[in-house]
C-alpha positions as CSV (number, residue, x, y, z in Angstrom):
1,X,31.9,-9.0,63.5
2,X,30.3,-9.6,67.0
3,X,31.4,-5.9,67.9
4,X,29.4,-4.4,64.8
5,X,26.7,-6.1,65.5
6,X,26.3,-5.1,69.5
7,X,27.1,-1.3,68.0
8,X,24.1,-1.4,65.3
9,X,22.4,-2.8,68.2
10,X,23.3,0.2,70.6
11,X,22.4,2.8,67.5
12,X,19.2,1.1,67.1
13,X,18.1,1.7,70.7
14,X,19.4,5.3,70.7
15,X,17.2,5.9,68.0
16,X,14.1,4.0,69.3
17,X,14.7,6.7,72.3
18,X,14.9,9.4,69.8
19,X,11.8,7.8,68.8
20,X,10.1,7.7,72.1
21,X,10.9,10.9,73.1
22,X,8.9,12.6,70.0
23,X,5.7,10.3,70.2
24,X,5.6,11.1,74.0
25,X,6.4,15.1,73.1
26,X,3.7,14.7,69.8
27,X,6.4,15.7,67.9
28,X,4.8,14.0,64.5
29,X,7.4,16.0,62.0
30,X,10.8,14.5,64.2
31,X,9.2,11.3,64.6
32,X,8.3,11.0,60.8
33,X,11.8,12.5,60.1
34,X,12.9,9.5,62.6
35,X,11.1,6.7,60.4
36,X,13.9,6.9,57.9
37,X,16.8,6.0,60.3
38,X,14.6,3.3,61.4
39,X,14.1,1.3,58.5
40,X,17.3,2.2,57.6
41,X,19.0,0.6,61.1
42,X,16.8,-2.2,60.1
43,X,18.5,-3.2,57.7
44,X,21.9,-2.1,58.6
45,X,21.4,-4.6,61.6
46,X,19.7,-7.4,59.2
47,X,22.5,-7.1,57.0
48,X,25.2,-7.7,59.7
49,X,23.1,-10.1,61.4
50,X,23.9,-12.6,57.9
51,X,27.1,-11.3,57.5
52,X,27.9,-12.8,61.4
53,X,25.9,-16.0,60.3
54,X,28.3,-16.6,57.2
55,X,31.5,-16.0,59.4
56,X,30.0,-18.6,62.0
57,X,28.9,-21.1,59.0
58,X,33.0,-20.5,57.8
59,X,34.3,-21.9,61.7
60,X,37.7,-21.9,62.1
61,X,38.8,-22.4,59.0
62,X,37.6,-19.3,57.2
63,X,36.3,-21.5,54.3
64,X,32.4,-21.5,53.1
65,X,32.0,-25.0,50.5
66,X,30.9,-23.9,47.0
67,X,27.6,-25.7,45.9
68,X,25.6,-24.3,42.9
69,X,22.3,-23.0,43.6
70,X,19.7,-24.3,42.2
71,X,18.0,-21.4,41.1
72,X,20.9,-20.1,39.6
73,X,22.0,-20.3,35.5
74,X,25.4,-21.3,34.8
75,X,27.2,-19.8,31.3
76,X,26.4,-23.1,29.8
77,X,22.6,-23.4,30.7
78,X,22.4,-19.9,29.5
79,X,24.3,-20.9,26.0
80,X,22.4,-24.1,25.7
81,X,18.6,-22.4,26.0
82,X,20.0,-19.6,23.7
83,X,20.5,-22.2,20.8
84,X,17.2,-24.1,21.5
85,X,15.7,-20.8,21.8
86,X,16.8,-19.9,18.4
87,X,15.9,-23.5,17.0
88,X,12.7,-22.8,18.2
89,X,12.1,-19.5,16.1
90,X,13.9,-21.1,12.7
């Protein structure tokens, strides 16, 4: 995991040079065709950045505990509004 994060990391500054190199030459139609592999390394390296934080959370064992979000509807919250829901329109 460590490795593809140092590598998004090493893409990333190869583009920022990319990047560099056409605001110093005023190259505006490279460096706007640039912005898209920008964002997009963005999140590439966000993305592995959580990815690394959920294997460190897992330690040695490999193994993430299971709570219930909060936020989040189980089947029988969902089943249970449905009924009041339609006791509500009879």
């Amino acid at each position: 995991m460590r490795n593809s994060l140092e590598w998004k990391l090493t893409v990333t500054k190869h583009i920022n040079t990319l990047v560099d190199l056409a605001l110093q030459e005023r190259d505006h139609t490279t460096q706007n065709f640039l912005q898209w592999f920008v964002t997009d390394q963005l999140e590439e390296v966000s993305n592995m950045e959580t990815l690394l934080s959920v294997v460190r959370r897992a330690g040695e064992s490999g193994l993430l505990p299971v709570r219930p979000s909060p936020g989040r509807a189980t089947r029988n919250t969902l089943r249970s509004n449905h009924t009041a829901g339609r006791a509500m329109l009879s």
